[in-house]
Each structure stands twice: as structure tokens, then as C-alpha cells.
N, CA, C and O of each residue as an XYZ file, in Angstrom:
704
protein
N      18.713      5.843     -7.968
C      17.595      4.926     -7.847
C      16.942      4.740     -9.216
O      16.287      5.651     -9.724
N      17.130      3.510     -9.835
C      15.887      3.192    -10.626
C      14.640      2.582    -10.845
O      14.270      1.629    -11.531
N      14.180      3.240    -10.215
C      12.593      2.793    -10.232
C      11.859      2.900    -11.614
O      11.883      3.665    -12.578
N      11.214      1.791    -11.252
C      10.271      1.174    -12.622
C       9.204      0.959    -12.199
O       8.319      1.290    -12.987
N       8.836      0.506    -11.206
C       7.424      0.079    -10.509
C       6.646      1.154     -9.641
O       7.281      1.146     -8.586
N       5.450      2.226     -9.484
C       5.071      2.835     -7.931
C       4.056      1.979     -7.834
O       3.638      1.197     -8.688
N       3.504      2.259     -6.228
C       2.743      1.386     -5.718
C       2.461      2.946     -4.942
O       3.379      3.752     -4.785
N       0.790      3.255     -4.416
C       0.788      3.749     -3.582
C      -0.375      2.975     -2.860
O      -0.920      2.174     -3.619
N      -0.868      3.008     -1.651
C      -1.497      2.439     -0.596
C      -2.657      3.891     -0.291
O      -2.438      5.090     -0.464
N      -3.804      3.247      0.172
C      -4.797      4.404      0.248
C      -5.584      3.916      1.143
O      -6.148      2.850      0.897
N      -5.818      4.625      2.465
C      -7.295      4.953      2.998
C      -7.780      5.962      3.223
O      -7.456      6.870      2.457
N      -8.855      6.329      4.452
C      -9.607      7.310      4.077
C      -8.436      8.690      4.383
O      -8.131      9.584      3.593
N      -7.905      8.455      5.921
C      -7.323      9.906      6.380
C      -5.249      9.845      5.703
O      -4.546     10.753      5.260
N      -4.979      8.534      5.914
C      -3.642      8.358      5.618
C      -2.895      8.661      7.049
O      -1.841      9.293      7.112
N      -3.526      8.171      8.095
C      -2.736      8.000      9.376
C      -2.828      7.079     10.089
O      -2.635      7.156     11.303
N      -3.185      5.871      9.388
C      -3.264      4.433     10.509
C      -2.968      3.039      9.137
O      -2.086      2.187      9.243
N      -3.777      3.125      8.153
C      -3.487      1.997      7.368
C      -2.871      1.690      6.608
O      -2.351      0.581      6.488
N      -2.739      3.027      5.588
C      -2.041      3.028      4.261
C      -0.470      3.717      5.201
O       0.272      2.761      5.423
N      -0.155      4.406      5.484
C       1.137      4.407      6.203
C       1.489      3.488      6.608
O       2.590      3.251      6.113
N       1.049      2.375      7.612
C       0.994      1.137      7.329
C       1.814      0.297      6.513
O       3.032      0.121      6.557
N       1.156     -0.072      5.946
C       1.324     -0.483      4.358
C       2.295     -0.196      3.671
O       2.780     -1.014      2.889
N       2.832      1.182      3.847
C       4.043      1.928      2.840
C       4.910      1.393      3.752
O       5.287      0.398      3.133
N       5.526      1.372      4.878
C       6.168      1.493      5.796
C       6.096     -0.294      5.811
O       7.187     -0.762      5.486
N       5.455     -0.941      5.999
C       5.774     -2.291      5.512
C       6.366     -2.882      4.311
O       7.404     -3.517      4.122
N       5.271     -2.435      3.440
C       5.874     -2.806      2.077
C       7.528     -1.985      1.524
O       7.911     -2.482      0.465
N       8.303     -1.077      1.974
C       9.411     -0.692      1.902
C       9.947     -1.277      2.202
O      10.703     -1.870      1.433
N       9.925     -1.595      3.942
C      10.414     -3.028      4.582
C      10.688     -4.163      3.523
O      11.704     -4.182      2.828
N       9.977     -4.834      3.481
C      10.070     -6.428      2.687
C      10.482     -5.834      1.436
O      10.586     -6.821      0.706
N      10.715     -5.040      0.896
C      11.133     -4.346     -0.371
C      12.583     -4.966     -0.465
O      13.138     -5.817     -1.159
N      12.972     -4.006      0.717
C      14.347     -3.629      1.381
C      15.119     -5.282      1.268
O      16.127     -5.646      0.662
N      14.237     -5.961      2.051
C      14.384     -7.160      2.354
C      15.091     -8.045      1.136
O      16.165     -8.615      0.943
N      13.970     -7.840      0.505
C      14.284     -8.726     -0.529
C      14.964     -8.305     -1.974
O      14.833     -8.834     -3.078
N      15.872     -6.965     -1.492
C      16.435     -6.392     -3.027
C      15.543     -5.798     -3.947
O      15.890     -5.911     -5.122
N      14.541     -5.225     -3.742
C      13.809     -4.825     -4.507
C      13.345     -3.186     -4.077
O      12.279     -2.665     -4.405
N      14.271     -2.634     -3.384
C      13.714     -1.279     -2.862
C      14.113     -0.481     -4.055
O      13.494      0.575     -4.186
N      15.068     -0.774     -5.007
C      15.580      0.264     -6.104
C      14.833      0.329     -6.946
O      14.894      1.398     -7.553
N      13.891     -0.564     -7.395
C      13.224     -0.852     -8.301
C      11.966     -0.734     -7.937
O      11.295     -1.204     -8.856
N      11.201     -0.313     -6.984
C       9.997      0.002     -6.636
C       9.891      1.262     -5.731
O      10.560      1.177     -4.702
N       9.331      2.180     -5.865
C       8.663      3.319     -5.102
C       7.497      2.878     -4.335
O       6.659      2.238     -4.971
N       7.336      3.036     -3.423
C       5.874      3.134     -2.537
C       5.650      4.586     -1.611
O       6.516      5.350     -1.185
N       4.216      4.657     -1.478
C       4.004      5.972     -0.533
C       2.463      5.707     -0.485
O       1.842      4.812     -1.058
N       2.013      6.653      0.298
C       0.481      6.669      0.875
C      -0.229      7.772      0.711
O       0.307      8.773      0.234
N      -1.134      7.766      0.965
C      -2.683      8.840      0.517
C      -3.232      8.453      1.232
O      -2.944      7.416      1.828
N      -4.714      9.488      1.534
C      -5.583      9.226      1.818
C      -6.730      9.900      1.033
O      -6.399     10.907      0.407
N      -8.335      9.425      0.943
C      -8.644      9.742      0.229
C      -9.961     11.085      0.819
O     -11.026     11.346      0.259
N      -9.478     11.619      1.893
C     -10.069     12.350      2.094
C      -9.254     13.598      3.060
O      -8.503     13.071      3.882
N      -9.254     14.682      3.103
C      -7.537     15.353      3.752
C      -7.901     16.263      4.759
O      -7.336     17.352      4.666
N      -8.604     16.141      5.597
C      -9.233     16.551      6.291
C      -7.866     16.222      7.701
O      -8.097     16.868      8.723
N      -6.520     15.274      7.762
C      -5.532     15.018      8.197
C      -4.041     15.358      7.568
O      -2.966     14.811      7.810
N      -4.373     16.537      6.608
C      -3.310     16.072      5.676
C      -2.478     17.249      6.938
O      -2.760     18.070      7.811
N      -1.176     16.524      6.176
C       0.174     17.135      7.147
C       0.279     17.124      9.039
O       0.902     17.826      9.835
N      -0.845     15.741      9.223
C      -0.461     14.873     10.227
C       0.268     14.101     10.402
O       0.484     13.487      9.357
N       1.113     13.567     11.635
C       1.891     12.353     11.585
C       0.755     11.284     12.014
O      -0.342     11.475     12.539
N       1.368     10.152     11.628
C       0.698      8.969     11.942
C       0.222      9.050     13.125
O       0.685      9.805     13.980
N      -1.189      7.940     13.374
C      -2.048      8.178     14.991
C      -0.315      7.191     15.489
O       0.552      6.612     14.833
N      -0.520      7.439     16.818
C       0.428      7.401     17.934
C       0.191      5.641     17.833
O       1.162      4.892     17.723
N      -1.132      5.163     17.884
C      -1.272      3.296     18.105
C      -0.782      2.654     17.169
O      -0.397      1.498     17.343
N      -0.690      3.313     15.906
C       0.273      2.861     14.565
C       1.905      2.374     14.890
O       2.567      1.340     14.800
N       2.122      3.882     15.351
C       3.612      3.945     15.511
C       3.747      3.357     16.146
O       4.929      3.013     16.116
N       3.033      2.716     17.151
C       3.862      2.186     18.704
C       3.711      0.374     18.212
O       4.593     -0.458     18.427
N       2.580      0.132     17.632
C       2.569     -1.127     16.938
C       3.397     -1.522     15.745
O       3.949     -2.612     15.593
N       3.412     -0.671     15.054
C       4.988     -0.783     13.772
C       5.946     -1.051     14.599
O       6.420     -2.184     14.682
N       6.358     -0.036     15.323
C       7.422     -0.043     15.844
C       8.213     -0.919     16.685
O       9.421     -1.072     16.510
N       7.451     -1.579     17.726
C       7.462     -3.077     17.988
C       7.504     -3.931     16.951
O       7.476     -5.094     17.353
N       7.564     -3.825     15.691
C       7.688     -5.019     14.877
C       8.718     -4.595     14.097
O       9.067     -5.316     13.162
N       9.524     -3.089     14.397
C      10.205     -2.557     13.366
C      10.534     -1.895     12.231
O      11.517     -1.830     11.493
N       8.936     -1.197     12.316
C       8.607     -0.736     10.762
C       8.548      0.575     11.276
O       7.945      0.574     12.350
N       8.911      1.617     10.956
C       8.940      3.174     11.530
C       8.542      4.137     10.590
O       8.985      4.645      9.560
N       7.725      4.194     11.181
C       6.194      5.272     10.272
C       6.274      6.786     10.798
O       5.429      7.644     10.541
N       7.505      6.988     11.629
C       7.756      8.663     12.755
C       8.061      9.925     11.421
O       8.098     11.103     11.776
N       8.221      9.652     10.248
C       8.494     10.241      8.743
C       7.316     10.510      7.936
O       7.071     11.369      7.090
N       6.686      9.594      8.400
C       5.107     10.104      7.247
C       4.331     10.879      7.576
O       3.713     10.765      8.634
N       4.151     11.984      6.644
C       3.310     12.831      6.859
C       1.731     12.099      5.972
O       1.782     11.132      5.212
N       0.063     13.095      6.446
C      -0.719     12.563      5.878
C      -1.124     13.376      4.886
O      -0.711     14.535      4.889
N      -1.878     12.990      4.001
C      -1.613     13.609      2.164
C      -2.687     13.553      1.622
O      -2.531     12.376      1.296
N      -3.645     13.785      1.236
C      -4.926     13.880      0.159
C      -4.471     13.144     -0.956
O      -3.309     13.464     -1.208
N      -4.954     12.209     -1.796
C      -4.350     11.637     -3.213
C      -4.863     13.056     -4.077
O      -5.594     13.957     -3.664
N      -4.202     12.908     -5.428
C      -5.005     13.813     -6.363
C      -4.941     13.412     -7.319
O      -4.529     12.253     -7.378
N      -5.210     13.933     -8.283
C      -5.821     13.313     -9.430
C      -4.640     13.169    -10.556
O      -4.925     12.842    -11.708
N      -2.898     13.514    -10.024
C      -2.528     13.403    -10.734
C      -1.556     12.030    -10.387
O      -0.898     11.494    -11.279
N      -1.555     11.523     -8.943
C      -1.322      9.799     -8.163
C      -1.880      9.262     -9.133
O      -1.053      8.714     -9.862
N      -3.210      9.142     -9.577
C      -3.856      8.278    -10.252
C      -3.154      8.125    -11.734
O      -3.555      7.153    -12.376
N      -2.492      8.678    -12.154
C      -1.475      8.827    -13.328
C      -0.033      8.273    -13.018
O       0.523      7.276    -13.480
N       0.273      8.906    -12.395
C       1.707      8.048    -11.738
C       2.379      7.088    -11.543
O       3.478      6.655    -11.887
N       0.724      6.520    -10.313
C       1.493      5.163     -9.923
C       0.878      4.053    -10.569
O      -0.241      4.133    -11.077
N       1.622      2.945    -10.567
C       1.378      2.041    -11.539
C       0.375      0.850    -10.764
O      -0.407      0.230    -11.485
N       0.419      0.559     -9.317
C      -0.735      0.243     -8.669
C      -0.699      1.461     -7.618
O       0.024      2.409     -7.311
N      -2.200      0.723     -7.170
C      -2.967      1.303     -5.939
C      -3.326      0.804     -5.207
O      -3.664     -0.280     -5.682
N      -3.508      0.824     -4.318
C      -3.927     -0.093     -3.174
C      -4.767      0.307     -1.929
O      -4.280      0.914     -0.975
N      -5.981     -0.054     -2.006
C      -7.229      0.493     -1.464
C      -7.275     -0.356     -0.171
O      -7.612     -1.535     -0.278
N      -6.975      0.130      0.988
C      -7.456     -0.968      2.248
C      -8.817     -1.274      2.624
O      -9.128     -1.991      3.576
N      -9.835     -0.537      1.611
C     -11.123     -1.728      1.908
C     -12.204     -0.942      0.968
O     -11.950      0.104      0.372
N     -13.169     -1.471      0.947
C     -14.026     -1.028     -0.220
C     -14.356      0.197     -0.539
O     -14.269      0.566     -1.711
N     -14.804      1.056      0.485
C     -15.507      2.299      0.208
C     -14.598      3.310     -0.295
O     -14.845      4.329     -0.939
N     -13.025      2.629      0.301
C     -11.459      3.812     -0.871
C     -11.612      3.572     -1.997
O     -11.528      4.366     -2.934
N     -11.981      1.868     -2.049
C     -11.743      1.701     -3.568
C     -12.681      2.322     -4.428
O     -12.439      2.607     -5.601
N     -13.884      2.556     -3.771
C     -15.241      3.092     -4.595
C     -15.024      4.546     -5.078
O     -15.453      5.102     -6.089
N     -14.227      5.017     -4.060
C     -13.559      6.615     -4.263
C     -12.737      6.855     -5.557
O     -12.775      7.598     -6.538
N     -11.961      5.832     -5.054
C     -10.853      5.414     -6.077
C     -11.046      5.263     -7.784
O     -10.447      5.632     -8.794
N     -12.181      4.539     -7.461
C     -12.435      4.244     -8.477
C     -13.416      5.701     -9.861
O     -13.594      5.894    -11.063
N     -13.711      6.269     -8.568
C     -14.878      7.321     -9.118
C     -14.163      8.406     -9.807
O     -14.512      9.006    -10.824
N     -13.008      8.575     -9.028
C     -11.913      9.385     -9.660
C     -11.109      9.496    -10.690
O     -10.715     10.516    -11.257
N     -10.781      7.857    -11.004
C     -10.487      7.166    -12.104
C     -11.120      7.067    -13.366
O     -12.315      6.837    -13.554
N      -9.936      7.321    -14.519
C     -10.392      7.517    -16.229
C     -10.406      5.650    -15.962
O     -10.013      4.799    -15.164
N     -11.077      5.784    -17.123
C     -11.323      4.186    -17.997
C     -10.128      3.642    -17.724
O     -10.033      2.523    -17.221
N      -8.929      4.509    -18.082
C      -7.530      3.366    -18.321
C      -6.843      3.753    -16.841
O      -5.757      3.177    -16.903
N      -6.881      4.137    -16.105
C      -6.901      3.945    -14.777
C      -7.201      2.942    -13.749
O      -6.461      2.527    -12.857
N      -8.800      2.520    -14.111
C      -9.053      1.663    -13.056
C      -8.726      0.161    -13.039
O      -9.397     -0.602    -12.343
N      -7.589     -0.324    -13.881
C      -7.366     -1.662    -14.042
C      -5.645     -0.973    -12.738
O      -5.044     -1.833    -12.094
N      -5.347      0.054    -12.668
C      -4.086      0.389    -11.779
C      -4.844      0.052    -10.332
O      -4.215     -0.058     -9.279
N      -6.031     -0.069    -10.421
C      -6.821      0.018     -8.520
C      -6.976     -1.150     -8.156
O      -7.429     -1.869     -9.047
N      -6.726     -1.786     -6.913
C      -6.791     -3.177     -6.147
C      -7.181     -2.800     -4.558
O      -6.988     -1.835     -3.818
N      -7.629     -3.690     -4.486
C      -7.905     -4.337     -3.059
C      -6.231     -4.646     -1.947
O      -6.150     -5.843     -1.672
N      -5.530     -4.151     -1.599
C      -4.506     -4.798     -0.969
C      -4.527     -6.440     -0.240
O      -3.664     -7.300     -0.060
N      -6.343     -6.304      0.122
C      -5.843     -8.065      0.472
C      -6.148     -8.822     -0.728
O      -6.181    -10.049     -0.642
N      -6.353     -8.307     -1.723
C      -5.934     -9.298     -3.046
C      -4.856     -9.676     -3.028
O      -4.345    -10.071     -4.075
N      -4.268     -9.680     -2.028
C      -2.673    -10.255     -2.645
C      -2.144    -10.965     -0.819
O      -1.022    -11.266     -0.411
N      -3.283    -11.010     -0.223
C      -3.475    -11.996      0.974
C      -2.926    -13.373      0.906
O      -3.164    -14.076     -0.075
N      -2.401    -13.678      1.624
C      -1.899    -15.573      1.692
C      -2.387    -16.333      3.156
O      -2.384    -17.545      3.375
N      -2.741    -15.403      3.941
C      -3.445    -16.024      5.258
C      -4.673    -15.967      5.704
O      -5.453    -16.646      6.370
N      -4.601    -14.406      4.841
C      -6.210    -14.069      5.744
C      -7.050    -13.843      4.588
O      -6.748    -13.537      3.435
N      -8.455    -14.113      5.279
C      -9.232    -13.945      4.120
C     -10.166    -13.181      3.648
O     -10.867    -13.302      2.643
N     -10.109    -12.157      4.680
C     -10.866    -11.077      4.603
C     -10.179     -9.789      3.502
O      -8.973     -9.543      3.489
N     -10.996     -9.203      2.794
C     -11.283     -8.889      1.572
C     -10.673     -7.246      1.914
O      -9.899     -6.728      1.109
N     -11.083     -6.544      3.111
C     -10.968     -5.329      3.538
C     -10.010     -5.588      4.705
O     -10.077     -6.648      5.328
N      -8.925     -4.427      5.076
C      -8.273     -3.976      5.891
C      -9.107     -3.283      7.016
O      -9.139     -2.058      6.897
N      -9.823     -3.823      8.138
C     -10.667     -2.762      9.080
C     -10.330     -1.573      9.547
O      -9.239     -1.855     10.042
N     -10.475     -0.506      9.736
C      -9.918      0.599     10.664
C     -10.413      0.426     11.836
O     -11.484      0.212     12.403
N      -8.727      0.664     12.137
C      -8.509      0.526     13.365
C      -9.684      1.053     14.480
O     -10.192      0.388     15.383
N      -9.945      2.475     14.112
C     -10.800      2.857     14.865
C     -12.384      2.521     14.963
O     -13.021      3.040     15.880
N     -13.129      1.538     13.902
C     -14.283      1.346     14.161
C     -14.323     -0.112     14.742
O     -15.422     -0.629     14.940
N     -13.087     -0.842     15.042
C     -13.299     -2.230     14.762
C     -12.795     -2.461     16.694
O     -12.281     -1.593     17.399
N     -13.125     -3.733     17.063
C     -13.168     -4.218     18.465
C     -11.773     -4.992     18.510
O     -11.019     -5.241     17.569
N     -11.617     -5.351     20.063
C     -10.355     -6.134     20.067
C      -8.989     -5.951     19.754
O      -8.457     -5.062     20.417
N      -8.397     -6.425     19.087
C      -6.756     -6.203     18.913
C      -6.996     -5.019     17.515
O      -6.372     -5.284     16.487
N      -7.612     -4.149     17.520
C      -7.576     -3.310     16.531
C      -5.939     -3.123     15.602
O      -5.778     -3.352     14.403
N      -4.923     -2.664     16.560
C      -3.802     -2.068     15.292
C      -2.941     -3.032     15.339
O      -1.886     -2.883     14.723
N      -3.235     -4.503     16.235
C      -2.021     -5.585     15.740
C      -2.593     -5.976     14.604
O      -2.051     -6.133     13.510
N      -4.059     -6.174     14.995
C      -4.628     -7.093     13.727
C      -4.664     -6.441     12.117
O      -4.663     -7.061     11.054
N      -4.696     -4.986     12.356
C      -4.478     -4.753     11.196
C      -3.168     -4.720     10.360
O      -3.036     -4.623      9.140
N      -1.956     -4.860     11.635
C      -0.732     -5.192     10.895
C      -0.591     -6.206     10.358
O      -0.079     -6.428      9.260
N      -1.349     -7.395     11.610
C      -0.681     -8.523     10.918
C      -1.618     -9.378      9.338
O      -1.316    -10.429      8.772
N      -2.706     -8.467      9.047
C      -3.222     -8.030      7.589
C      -2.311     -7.603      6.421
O      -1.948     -8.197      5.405
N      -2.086     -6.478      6.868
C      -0.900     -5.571      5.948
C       0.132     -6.683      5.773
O       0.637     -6.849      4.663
N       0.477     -7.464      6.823
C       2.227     -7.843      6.836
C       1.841     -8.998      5.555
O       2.658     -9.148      4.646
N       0.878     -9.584      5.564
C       0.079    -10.910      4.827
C       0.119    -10.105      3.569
O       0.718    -10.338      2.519
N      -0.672     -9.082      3.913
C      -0.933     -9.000      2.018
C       0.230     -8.186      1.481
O       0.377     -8.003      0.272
N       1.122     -7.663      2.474
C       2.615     -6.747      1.542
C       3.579     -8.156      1.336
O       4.179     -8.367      0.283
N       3.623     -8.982      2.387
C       4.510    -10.528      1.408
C       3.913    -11.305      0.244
O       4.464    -12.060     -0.557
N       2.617    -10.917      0.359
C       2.372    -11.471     -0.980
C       2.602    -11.080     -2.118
O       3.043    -11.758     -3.045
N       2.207     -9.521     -2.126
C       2.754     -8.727     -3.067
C       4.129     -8.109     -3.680
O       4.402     -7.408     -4.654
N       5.067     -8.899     -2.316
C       6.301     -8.733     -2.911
C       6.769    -10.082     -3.326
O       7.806    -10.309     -3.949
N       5.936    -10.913     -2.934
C       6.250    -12.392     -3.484
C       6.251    -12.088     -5.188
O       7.187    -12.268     -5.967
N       4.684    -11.494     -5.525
C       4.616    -11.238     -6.723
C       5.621    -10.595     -7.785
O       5.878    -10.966     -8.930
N       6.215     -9.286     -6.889
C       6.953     -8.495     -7.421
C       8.191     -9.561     -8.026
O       8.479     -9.822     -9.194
N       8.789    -10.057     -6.740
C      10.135    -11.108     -6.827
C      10.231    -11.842     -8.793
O      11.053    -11.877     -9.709
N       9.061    -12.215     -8.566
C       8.528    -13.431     -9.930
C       8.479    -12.204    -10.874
O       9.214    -12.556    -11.797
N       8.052    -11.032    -11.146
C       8.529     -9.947    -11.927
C       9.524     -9.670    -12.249
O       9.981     -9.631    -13.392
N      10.036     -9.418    -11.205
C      11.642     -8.802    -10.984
C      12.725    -10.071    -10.997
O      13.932     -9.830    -11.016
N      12.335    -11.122    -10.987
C      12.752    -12.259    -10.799
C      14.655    -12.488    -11.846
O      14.785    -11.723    -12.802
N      15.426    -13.117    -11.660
C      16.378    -12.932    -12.438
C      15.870    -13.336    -14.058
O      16.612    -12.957    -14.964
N      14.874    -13.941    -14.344
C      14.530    -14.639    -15.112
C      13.796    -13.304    -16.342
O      13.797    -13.269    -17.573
N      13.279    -12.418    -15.373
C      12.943    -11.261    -16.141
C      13.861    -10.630    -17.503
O      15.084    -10.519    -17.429
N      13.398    -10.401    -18.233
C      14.408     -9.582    -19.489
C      14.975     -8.086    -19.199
O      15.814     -7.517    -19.898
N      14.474     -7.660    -18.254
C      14.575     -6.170    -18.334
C      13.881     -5.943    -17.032
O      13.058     -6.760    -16.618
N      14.107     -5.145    -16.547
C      13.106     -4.648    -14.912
C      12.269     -3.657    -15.440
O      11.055     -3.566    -15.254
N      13.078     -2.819    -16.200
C      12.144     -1.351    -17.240
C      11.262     -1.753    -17.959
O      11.555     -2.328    -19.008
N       9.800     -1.534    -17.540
C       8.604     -1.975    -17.909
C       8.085     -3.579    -17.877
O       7.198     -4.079    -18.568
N       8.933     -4.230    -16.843
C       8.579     -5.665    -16.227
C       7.055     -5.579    -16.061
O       6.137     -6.339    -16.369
N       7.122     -4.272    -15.408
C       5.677     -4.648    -14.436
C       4.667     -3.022    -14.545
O       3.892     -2.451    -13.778
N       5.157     -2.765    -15.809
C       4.516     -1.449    -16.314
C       3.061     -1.799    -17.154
O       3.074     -2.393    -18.232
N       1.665     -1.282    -16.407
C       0.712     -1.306    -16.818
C       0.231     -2.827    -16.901
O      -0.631     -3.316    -17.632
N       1.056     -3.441    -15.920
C       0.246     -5.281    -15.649
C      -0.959     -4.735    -14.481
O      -1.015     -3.612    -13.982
N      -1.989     -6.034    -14.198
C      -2.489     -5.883    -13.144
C      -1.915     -6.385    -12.141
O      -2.637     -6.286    -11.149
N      -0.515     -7.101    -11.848
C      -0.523     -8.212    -10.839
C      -1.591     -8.513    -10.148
O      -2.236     -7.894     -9.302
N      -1.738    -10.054    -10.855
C      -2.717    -10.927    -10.511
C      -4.163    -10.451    -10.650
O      -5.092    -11.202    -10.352
């Protein structure tokens, strides 16, 4: 495997959104030829779950769509993720505020919003599942599914044939 690109995905526990997210974004990775060349994985930013499997409404909603999250364990980020990976991806503000607090100077241009890279929806934050009403874990997939095609849209135009090199294509950019 040569990977050039990580991406990791972050919320608070790392058992409903950012698993999610990894488990999608691998998907469309996969999809589109780009799984060799990108790493993804998940955190959470508080570990009070760590070395849980995903909540059960995750799996059963991935899984109906095909995305199989039954492998992820849940993980605390630490302070040495923030070095690593080359983005981050915060499913809604108060990770990113974490995120951010944790973060050196030359760090926090690696931290994003995941629906920054939205094409349908326009909401800014990923809700959890658990505080939010209604179709709670479709709606947050079909969030994730929006903002991981966008972001591999992005990747594509990186990685694109047109690129010179894949090794450091997309090393220390912000995409978008």
C-alpha cells in the first residue's frame, strides 16, 4: 500500500459518526481507485468508549446501505493523530473546538468541518444521533454519504491522472 494522503474523522465517543464516516469514506475510496493512496480511520475526542464496537443503530443502518462498521473499535485521538494525519474531520463544532484546542499553530489548518465538503446538504454540523429527533441514524448517513462524495470528488481532482506525482499531491493542502 502506498499511501500518501490520512484522513481521520472525529466525534465525541467514536461509536456512531466518525465510524461512520471512515467506513463510508473507504467505501467511495474503494470505489473510485483511490483506497491505495489514502488511509482513513476514526477517533473520538473523548474515551470514555474506547475499545467499544460501534452503537448497534449505526451498524444496522450502514449495513443496509453496505458499509460495515462490525471491525471498528472506539479510540480516544491523541496528540500524536494530530501529527499524522494530513486532514481531520470534525462532525460538528464543539469536536472541532476540541480539536482545535489541542492543536499547535501548524496543525490547525489539518482541522475541517466534514460538511465542508457537502454538495446537498447544508447544514454545517453532523447531529448525533442520539440528541437529535426523527430519522436520527439515516439522516446522519445520508450527511456523511454527501460530504464523503464530495471529498472524494476532491481527492479524484488531486489524484486525478493529470496530477505529477500522488507523493505529496495532497500533502499539507487544505482541500478547499
Amino acid at each position: 500500500m502506498t499511501t500518501t494522503f490520512r484522513i481521520l474523522c472525529v466525534c465525541m465517543s467514536n461509536v456512531c459518526r466518525s465510524p461512520t464516516a471512515e467506513a463510508v469514506l473507504r467505501k467511495l475510496l474503494e470505489r473510485n481507485g483511490l483506497a491505495d493512496s489514502v488511509e482513513v480511520c476514526s477517533a473520538g475526542t473523548h474515551g470514555y468508549r474506547a475499545g467499544d464496537a460501534c452503537d448497534p443503530n449505526s451498524q444496522r443502518v450502514a449495513a443496509a446501505r453496505g458499509y460495515d462498521l462490525s471491525q471498528i473499535r472506539a479510540r480516544r485521538i491523541g496528540w500524536q493523530d494530530l501529527e499524522y494525519f494530513d486532514l481531520i474531520l470534525a462532525m460538528d463544532r464543539s469536536n472541532l473546538s476540541n480539536l482545535r484546542r489541542m492543536a499547535t499553530e501548524d496543525q490547525l489548518m489539518r482541522i475541517r468541518l466534514i460538511m465542508d465538503y457537502a454538495t446537498r446538504f447544508s447544514e454545517d454540523e453532523v447531529p448525533d444521533p442520539y440528541l437529535t429527533l426523527g430519522e436520527r441514524f439515516e439522516r446522519v448517513l445520508d450527511m456523511i454519504e454527501d460530504a464523503a462524495g464530495g471529498l472524494v470528488d476532491e481527492l479524484k481532482r488531486q489524484f486525478g491522472p493529470t496530477a505529477s506525482t500522488k507523493e505529496g499531491a495532497l500533502k499539507g493542502t487544505a482541500l478547499r
